[in-house]
LOFI-641877 format. One line per 4 residues: for each residue y, z, x of N, C-alpha, C, O, CB. Coordinates in steps of 0.001 Angstrom, whole numbers, plus 500000, padded with zeros to 6 digits. Atoms other than C-alpha are relative to their C-alpha. Glycine has a CB too. Layout:
Y,Z,X,Y,Z,X,Y,Z,X,Y,Z,X,Y,Z,X; ...
end
This chain:
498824,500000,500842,500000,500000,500000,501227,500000,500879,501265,500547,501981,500004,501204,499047; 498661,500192,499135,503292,499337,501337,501403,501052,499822,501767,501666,498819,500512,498475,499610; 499294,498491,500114,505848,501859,502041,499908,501182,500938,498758,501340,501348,499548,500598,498861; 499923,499166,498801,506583,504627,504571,498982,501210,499334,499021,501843,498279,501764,500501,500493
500910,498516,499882,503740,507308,505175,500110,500942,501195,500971,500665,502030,498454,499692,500016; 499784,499301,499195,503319,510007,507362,498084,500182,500736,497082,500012,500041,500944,501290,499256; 501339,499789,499686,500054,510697,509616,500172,501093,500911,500897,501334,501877,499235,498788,500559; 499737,498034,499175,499247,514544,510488,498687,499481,501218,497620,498998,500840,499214,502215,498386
500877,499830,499005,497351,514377,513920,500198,500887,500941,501100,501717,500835,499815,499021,500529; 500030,498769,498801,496793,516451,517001,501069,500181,500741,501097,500957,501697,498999,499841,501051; 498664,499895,499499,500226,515988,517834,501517,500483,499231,502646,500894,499496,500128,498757,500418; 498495,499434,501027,502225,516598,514735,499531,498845,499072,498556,498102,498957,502104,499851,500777
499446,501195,501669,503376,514454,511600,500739,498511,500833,501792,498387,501459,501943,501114,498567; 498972,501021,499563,503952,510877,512499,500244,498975,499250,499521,498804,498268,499744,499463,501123; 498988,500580,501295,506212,508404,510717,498814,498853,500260,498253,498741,501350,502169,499549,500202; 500623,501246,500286,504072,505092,509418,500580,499039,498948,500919,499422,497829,498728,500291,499636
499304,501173,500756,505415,502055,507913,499089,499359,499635,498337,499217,500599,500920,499131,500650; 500898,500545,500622,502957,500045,505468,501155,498309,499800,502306,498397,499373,499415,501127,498503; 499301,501072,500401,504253,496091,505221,498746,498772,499519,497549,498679,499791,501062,499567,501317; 500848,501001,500305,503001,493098,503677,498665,500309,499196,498364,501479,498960,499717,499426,501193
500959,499657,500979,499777,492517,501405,498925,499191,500759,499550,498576,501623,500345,499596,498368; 500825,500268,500023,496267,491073,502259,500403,499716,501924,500967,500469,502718,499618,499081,498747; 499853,500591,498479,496263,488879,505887,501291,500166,500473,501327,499989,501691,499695,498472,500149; 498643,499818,499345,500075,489521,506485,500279,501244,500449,501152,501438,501295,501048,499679,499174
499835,498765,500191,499490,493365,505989,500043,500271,501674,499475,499732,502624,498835,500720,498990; 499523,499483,498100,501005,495300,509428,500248,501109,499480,500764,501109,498362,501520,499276,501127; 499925,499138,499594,500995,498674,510054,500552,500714,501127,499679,500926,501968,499347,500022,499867; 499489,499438,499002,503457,500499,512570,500505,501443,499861,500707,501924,498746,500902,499204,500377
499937,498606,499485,504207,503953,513959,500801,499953,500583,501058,498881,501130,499115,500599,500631; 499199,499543,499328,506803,505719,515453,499458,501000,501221,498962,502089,500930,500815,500501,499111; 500460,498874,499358,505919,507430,518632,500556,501176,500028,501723,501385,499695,499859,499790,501030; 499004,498896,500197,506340,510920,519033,500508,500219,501141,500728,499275,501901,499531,501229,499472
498909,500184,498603,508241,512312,521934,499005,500051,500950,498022,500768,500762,501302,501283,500354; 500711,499929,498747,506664,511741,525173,500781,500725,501250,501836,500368,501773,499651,498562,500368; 500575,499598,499198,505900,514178,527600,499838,499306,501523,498671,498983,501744,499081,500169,499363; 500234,500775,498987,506223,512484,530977,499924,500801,501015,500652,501791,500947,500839,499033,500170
500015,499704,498849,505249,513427,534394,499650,499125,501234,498515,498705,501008,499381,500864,499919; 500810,500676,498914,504559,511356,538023,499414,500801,500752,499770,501845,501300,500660,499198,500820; 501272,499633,499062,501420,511734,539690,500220,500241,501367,501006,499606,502070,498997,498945,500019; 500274,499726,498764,500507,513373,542725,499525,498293,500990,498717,497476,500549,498715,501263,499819
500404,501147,498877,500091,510430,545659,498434,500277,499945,497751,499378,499455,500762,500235,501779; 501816,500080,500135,496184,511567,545837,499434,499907,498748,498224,499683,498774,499222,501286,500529; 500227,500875,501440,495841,510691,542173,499941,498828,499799,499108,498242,499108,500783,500114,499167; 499648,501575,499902,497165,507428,542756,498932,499373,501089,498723,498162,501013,501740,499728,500575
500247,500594,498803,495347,506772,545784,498264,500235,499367,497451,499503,499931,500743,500836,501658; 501228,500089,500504,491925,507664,543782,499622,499120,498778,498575,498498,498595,499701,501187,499763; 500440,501165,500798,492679,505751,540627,499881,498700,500709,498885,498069,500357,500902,499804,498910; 500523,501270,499278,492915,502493,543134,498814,500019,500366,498225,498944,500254,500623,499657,501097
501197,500252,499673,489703,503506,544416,499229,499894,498362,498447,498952,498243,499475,501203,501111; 500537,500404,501094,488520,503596,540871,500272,498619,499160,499283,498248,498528,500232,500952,499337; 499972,500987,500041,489718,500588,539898,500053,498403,500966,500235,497239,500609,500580,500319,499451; 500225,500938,498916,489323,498610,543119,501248,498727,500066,501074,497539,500341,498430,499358,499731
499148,500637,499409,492590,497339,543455,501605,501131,500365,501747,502335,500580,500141,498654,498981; 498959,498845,499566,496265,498347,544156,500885,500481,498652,500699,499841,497617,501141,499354,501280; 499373,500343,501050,498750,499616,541751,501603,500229,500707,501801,500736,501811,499490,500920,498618; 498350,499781,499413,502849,499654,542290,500038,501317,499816,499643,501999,498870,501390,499223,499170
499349,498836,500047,504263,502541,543463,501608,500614,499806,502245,501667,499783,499615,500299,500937; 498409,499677,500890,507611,501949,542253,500090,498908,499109,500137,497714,499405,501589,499996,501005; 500221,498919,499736,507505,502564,540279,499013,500723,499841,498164,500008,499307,500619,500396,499707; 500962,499604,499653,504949,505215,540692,499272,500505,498249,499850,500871,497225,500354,501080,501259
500628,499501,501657,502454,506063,537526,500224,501121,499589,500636,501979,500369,498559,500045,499757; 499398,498707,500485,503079,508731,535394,498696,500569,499100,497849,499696,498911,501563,499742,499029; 500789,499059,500742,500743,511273,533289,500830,500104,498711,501523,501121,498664,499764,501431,500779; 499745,500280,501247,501901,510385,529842,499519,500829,498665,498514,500415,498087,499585,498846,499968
500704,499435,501034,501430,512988,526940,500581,499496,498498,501793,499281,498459,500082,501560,500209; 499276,500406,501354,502093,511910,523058,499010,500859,499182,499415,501163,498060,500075,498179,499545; 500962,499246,500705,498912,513973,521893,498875,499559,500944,498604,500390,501811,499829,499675,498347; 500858,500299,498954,496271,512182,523892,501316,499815,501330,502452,499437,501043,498921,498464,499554
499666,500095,499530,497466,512265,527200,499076,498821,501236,497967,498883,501768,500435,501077,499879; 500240,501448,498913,497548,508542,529587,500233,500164,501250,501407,500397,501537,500896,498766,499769; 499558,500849,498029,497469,507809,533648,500179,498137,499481,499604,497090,499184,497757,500186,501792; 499390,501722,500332,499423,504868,532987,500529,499556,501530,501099,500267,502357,501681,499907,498611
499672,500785,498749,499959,502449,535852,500536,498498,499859,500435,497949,498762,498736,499948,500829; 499433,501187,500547,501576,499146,536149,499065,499155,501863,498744,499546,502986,502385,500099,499608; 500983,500939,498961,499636,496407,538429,500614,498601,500077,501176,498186,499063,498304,499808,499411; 499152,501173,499489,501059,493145,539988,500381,499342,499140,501566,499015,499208,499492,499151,500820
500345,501247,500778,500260,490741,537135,499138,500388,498870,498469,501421,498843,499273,498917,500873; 500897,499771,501256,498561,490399,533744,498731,499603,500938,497679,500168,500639,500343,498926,498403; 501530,500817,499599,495740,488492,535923,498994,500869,500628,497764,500919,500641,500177,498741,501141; 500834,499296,499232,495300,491028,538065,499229,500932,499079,498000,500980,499139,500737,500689,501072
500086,499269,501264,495200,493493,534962,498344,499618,499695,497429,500441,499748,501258,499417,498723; 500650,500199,500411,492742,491375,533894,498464,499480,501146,497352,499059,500825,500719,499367,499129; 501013,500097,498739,490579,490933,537159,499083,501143,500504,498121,501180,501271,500789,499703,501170; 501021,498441,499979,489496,494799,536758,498855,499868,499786,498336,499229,498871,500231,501098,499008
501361,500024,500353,486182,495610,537540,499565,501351,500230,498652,501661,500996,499189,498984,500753; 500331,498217,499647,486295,499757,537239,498741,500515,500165,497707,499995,499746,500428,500962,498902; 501108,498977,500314,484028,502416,537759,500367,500829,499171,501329,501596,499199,499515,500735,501024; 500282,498822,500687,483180,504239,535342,500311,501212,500160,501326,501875,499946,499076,500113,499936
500495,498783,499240,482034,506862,536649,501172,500877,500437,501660,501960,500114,499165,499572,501280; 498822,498880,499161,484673,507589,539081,501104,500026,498662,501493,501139,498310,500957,499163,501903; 499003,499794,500931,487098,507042,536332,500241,501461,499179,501295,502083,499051,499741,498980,499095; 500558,498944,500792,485296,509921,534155,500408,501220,500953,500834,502245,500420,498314,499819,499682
499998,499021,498732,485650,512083,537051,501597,500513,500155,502174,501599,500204,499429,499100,501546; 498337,499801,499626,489314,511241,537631,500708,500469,498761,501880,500788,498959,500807,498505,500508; 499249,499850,501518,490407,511957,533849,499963,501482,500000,500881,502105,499466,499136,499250,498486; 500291,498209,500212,488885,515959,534308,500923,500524,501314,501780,501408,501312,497900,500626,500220
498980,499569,498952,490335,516014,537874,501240,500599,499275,501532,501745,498933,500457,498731,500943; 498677,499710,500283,493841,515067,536705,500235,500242,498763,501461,500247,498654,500794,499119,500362; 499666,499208,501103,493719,516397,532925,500575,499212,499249,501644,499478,498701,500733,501100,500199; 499330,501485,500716,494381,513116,531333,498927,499479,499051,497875,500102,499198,500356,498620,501239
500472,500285,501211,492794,511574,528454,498949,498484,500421,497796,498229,500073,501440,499800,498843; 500398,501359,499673,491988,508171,529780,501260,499118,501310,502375,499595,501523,499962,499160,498274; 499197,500742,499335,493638,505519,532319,500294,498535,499345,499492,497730,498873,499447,499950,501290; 499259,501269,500562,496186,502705,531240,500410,499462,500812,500987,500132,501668,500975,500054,499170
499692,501253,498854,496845,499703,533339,500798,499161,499209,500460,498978,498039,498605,499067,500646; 499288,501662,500355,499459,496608,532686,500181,499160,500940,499836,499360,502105,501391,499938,499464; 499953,500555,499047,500187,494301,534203,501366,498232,499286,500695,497305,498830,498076,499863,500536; 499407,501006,500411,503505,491314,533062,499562,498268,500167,499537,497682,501249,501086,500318,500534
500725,500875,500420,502037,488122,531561,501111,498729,500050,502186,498761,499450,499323,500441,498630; 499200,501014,499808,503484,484725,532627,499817,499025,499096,498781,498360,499103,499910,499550,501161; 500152,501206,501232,504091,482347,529639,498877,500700,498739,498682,501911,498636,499132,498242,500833; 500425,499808,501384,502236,482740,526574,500486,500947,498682,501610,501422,498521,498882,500316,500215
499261,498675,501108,502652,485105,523527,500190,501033,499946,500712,501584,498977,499693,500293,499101; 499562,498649,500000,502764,488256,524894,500519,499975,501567,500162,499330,502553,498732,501181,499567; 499393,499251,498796,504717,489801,527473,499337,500783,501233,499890,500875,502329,500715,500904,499451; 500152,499275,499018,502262,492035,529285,498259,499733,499519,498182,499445,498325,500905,501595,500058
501437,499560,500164,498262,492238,529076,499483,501893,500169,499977,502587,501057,499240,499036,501268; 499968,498704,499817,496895,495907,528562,498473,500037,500431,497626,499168,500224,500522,500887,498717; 501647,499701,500518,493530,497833,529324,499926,501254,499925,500854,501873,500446,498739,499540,500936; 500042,498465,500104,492437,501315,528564,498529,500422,500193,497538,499981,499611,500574,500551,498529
501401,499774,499875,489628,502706,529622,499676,501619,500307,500258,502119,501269,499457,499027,501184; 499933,499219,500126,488178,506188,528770,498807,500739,499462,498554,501219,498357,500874,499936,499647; 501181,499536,499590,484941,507307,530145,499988,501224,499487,499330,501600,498517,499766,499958,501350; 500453,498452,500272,485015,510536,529843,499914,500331,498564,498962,501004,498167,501032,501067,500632
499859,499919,501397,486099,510480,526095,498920,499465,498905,498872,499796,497720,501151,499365,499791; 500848,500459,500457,482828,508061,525622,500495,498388,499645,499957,497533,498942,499585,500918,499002; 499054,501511,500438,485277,504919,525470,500074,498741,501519,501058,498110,501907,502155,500678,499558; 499869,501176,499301,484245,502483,528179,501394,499777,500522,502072,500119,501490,499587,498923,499177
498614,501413,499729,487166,499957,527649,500422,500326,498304,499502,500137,497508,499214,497586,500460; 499343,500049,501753,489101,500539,523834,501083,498518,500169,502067,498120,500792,501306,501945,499450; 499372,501694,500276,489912,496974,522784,501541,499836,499544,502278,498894,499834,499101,499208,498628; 498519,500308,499880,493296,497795,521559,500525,501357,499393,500190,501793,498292,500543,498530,499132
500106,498330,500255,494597,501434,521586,501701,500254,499356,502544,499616,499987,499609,501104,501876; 498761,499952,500346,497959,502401,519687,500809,500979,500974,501857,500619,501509,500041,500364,498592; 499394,498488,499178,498918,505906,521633,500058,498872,501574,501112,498489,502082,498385,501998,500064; 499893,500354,498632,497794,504106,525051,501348,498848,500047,502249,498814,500885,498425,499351,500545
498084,501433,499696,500838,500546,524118,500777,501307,499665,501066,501311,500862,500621,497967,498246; 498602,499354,500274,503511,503402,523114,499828,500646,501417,500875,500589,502062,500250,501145,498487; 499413,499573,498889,502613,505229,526469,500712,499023,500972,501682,499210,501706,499075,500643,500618; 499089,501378,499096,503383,501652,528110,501411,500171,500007,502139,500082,500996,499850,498384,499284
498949,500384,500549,506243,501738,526191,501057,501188,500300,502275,501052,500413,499711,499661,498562; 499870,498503,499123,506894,505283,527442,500926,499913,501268,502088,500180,501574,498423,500519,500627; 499999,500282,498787,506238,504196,530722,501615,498993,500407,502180,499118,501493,498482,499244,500206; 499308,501547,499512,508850,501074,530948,501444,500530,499657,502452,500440,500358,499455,498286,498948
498699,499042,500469,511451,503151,528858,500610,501333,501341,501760,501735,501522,499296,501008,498339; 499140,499069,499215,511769,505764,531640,499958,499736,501651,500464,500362,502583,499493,501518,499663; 499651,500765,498652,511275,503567,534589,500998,499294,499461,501232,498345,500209,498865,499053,500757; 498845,501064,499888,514213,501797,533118,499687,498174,500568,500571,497510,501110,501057,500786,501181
500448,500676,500044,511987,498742,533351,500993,498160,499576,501164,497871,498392,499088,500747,499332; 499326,500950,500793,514031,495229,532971,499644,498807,500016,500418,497930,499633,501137,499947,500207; 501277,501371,500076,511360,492430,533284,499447,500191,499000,498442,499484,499081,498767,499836,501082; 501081,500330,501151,509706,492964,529902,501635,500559,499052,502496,501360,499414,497944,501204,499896
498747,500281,500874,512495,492478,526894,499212,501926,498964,498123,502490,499074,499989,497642,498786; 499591,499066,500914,513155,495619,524238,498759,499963,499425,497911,500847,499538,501235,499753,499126; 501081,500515,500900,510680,493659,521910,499005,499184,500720,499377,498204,501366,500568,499173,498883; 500777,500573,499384,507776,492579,523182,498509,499937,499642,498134,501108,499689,500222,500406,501012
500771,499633,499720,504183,491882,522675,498525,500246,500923,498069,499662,501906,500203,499903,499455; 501109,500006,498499,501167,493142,524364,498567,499455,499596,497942,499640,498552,499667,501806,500724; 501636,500537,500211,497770,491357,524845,498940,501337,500139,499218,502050,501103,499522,498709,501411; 500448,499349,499391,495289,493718,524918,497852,499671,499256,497635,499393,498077,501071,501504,499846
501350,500133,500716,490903,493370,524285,499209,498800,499964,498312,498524,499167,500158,500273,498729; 500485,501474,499506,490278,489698,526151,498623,500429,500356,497652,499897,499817,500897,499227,501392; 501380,499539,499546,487368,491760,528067,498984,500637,499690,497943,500857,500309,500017,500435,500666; 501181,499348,500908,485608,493414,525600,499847,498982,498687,499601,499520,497608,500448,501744,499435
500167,500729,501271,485411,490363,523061,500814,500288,499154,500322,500694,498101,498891,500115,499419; 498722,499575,501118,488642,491021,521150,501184,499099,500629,501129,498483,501694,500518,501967,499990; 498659,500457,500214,492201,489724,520702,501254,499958,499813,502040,499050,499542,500039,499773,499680; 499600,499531,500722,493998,491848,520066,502031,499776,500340,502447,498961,501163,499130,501322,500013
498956,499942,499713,497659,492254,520167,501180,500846,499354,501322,500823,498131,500119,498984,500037; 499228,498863,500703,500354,494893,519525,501720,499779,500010,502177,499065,500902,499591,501475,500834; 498671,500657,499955,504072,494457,518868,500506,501045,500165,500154,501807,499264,500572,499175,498933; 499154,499029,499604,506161,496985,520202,501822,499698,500497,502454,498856,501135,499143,500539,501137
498383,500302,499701,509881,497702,520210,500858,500965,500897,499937,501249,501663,500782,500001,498624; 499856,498989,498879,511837,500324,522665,501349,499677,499103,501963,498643,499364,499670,499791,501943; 498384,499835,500394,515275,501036,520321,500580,500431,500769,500212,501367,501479,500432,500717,499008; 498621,499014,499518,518755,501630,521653,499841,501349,500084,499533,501764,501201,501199,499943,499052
500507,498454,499941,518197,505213,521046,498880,500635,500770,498859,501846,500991,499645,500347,498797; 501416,499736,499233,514725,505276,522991,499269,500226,498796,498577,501144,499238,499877,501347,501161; 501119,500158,501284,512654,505271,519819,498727,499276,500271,498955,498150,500713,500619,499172,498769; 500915,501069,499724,509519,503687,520277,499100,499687,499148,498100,500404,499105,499387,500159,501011
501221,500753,500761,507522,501316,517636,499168,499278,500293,499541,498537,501202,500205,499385,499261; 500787,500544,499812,504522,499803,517673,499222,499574,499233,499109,500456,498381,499684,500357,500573; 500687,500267,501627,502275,498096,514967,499414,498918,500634,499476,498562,501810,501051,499625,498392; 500418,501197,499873,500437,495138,514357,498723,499578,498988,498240,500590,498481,499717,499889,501407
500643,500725,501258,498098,493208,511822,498574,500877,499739,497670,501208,500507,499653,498167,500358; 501527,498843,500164,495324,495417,510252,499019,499104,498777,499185,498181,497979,500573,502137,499110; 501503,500631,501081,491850,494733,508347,499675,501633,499039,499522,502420,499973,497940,499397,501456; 500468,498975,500252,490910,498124,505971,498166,499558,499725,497511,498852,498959,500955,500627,498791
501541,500016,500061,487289,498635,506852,499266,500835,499325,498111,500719,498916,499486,500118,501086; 500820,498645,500901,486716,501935,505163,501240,500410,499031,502350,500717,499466,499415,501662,501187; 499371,499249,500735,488266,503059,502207,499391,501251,499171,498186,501140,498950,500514,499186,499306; 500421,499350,500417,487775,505980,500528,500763,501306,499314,501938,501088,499019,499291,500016,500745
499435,498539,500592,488684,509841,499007,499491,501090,500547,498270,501214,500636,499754,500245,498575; 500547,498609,499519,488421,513204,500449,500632,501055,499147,501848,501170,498990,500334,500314,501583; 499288,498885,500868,488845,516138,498190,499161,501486,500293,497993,501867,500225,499917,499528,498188; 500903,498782,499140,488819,519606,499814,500596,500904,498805,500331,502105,498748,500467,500533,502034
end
């Protein structure tokens, strides 16, 4: 149904916008406030070994909280982004180390329809690779907002779910104010009623 809702989660009450009807129908969120911190240098220097490449250190990744909390990183290129071939393992390892939820990678996408390619990946949580995560694009969006970021526009969207058989893509906006939206085209797979 269309029309502003609210969604109570492990973080609080957050604002939701309902638009459009059948195949047009979009769904977006307001993030809530983020929580930012940059990582210790031996954090950084273990997620590269977990993902077997490099990531920029300026600027340097940050520990991202909105309710789940992200190791968000930014990486040369969407290609490279998309050239990941993680461990697991160590990943799972690195999420209890540093007290983080999962690790987020981008990487800015040359030509096509989105702006940046994403991946999220979150072993420890039982999540491989999540094909297209809402909390993990607003920490991006986090991320780019307080690096003062000026290679990816206000509005922008992100590819994210090429490597797990998906397509996905998320539209995110970074307001004047620092506000941050995010949404994008939904299917309802389960409907239903809960009455407590």
């Amino acid at each position: 149904r269309a029309g502003k809702l609210v969604q109570e989660c492990r973080v609080g009450l957050v604002n939701l916008a309902v638009s459009g009807e059948g195949a047009a129908r979009r769904i977006s969120l307001e993030l809530p406030p983020a929580r930012i911190r940059v990582v210790p240098d031996d954090v950084v220097a273990e997620l590269e070994a977990c993902l077997g490449a490099p990531v920029l250190r300026e600027p340097a990744p940050r520990a991202i909280d909105v309710g789940p909390v992200w190791l968000v990183a930014r990486l040369e290129s969407a290609a490279r982004v998309g050239a990941l071939a993680p461990d697991f393992a160590r990943i799972a390892a690195l999420e209890a180390r540093a007290g983080v939820t999962g690790v987020t990678v981008f990487g800015a996408q040359a030509g096509g329809d989105s702006a940046i390619e994403v991946r999220f990946f979150a072993p420890g949580s039982g999540v491989a690779e999540d094909p297209v995560c809402g909390s993990g694009n607003g920490c991006v969006a986090a991320f780019l907002r307080d690096t003062r970021a000026n290679d990816i526009p206000p509005r922008y969207v992100s590819a994210q779910g090429m490597r797990v058989g998906r397509d996905g893509r998320v539209s995110v906006e970074i307001a004047p104010d620092g506000m941050v939206r995010l949404g994008g085209a939904c299917v309802t797979c389960v409907e239903g009623t809960l009455t407590v």
